[in-house]
C-alpha positions as CSV (number, residue, x, y, z in Angstrom):
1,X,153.4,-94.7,23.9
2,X,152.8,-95.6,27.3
3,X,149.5,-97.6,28.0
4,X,146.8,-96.6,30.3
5,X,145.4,-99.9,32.7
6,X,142.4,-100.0,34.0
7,X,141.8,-101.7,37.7
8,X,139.3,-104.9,37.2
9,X,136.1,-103.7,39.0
10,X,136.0,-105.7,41.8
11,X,133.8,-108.6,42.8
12,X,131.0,-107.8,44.9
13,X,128.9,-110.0,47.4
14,X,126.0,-109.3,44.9
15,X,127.7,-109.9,41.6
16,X,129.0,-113.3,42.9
17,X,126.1,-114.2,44.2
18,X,124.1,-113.4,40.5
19,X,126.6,-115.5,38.8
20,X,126.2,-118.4,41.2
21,X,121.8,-118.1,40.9
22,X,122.7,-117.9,36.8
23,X,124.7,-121.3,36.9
24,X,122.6,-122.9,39.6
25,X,119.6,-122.1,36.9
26,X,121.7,-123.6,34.1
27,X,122.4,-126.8,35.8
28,X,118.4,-126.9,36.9
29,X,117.4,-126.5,33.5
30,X,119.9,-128.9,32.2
31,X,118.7,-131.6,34.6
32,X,115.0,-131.1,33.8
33,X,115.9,-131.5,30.3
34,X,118.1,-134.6,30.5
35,X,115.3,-135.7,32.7
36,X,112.6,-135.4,30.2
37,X,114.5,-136.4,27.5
38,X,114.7,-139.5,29.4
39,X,111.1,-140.0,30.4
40,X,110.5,-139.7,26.6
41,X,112.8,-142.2,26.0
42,X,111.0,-144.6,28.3
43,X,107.1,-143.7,27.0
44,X,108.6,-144.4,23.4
45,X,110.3,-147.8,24.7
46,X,106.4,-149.0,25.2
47,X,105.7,-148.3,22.2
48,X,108.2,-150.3,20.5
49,X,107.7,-152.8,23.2
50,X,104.1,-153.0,22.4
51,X,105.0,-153.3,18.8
52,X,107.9,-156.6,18.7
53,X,105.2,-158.4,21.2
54,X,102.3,-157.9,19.0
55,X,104.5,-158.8,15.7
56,X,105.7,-162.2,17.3
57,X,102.2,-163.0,18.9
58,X,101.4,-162.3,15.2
59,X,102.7,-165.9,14.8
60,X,99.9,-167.4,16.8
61,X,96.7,-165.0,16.9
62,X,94.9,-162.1,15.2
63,X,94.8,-158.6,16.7
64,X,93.1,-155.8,16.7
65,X,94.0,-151.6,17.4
66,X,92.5,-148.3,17.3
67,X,93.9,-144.8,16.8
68,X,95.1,-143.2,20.4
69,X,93.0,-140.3,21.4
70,X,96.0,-137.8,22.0
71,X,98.6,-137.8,19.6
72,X,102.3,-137.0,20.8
73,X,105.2,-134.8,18.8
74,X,107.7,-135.8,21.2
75,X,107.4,-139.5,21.3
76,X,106.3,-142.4,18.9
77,X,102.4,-142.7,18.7
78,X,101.0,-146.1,20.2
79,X,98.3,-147.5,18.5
80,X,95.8,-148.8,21.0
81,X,95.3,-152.3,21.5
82,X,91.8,-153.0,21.5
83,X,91.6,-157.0,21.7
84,X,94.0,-160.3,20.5
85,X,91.6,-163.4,19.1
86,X,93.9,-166.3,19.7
87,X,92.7,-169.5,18.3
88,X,88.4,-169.4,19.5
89,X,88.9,-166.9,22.3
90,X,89.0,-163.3,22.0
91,X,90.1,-161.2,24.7
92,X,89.1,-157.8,24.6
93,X,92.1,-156.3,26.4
94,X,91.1,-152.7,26.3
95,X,87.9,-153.7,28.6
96,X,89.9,-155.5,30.7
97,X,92.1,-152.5,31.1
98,X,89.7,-149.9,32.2
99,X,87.7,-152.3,34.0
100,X,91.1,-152.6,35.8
101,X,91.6,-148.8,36.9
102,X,88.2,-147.6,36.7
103,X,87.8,-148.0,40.7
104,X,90.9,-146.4,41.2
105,X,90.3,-143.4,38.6
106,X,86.8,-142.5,40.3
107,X,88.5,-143.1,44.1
108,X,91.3,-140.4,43.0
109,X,88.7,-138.2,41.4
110,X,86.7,-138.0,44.8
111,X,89.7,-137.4,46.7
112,X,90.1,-133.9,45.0
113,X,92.9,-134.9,42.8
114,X,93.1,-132.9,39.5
115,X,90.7,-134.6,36.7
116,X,93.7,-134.0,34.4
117,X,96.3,-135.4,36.9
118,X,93.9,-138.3,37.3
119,X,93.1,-139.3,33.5
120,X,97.1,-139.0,32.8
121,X,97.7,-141.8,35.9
122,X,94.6,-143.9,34.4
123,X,95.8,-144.0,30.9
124,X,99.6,-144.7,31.8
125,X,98.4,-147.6,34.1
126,X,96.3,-149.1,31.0
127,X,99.6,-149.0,29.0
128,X,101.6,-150.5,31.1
129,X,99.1,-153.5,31.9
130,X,98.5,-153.7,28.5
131,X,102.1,-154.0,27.6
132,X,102.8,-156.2,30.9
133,X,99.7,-158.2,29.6
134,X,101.4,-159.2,26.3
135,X,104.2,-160.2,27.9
136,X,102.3,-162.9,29.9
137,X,100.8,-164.0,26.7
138,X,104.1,-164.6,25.1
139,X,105.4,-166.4,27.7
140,X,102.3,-168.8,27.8
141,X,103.1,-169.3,24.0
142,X,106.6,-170.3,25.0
143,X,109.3,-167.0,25.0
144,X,111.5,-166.1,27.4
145,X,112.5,-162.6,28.4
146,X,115.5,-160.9,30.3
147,X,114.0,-158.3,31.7
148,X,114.0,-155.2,34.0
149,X,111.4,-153.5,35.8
150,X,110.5,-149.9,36.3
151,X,110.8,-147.9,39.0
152,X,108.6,-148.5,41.6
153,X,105.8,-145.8,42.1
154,X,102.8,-145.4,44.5
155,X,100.3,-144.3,41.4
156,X,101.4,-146.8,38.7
157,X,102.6,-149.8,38.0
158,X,106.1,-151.2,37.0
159,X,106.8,-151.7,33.4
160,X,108.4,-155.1,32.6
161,X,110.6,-153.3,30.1
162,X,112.2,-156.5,28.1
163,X,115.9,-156.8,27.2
164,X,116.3,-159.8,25.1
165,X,114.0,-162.3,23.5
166,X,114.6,-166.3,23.9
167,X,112.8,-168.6,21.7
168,X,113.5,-172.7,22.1
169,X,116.5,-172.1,24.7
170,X,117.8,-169.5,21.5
171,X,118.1,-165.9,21.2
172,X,115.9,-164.0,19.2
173,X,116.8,-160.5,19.9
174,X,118.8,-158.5,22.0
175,X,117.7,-154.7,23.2
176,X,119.0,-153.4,20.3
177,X,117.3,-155.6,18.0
178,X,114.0,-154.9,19.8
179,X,114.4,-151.0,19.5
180,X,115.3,-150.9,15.6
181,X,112.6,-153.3,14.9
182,X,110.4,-152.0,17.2
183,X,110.4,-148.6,15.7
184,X,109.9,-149.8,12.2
185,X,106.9,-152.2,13.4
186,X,105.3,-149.1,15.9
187,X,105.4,-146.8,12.3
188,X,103.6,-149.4,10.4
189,X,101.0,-150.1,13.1
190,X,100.6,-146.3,13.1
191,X,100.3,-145.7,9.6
192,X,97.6,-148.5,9.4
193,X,95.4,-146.9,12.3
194,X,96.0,-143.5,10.8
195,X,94.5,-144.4,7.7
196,X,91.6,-146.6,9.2
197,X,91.4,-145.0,13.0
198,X,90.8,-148.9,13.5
199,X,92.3,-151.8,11.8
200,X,92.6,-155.7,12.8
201,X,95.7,-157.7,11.3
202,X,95.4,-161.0,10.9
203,X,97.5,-163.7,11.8
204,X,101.0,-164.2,10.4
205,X,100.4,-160.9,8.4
206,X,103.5,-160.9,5.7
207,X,104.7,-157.5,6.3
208,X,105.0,-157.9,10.5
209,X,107.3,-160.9,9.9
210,X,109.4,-158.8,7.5
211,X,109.7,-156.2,10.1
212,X,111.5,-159.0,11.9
213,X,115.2,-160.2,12.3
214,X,115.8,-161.4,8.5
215,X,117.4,-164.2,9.8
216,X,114.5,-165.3,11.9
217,X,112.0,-168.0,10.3
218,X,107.9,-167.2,11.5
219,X,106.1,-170.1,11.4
220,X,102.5,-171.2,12.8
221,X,104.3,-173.4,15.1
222,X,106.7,-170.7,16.5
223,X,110.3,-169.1,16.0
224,X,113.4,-170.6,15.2
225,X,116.7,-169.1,14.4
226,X,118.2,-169.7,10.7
227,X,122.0,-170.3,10.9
């Protein structure tokens, strides 16, 4: 039985060209969402960040946080930092924060810039002084960090995103240390603020220095590695 063919239809200007739009959209939307996948990444490094500072700080001073007024379903929930009492001094670093950026927020505000646009750029430069902030304090109380900075941007600053943790001339964690631990401290933070909207913990609080590196002794004085 003999077999009928059929001739292809053949490839028009028009058709080639809606197959070309249909894969330039593709690769579009795949880039936008590697790219936000990334930028999530990043706002969820802060808060893990945030969280292995405040736990070895912990060591040395008393801190307090406050429930964030948005909550996030696409990254890990920071719990504010509202102030760090380290030995007589307290230093209220959520003032000093919006004291910080207040100038700027109203200048942006006046130049027509969307309120919305202009209260996103005021709380992500709050976050990252905050975070760069604690950093500073931990280096005055004697770590060391390997770090790397963000990229640089006219509206906010760089974060000093931290790589690895030295202690007395020793490691104490590399990035992936500071990333699982960092998760595990962020959801205990969180829980406590969800519970309490504000909470303070006190120095050398037991379940912070568990969250640590098991093989990482806390003291009063400091950290030293256990061999």
């Amino acid at each position: 039985m003999s077999q009928q063919r059929v001739a292809a239809s053949p490839i028009t200007t028009s058709s080639y060209d809606s197959l070309s739009e249909r894969k330039t959209t593709k690769r579009s939307k795949d880039k936008s969402k590697k790219y936000l996948n990334q930028k999530n990444d990043l706002k969820s490094f802060e808060s893990i960040q945030q969280g292995v500072l405040l736990a070895l700080l912990n060591t040395f001073c008393d801190f307090s946080l406050e429930l964030p007024t948005k909550l996030s379903t696409v990254t890990l929930n920071n719990p504010r930092l509202v102030s760090l009492v380290i030995g007589d001094e307290e230093i209220n670093v959520k003032r000093l924060s919006e004291r910080m950026y207040a100038d700027s927020f109203i200048c942006e505000m006046q130049r027509g810039v969307k309120e919305e646009t202009c209260v996103r750029t005021y709380e992500k430069k709050k976050r990252i002084f905050i975070n760069n902030f604690l950093v500073d304090v931990a280096l005055e109380l004697g770590f060391v960090f390997d770090s790397k900075y963000s990229r640089k941007s006219r509206q906010t600053l760089q974060l000093e995103r931290v790589q690895r943790i030295f202690k007395d001339g020793q490691l104490v964690m590399d990035r992936d240390d500071i990333i699982k631990r960092g998760k595990a401290i962020n959801k205990y933070l969180f829980s406590l603020v969800s519970n309490n909207n504000s909470v303070t913990i006190a120095r050398n609080n037991g379940t912070l220095q568990k969250l640590l590196l098991s093989d990482v002794c806390l003291t009063p004085f400091g950290i030293n590695l256990t061999k």
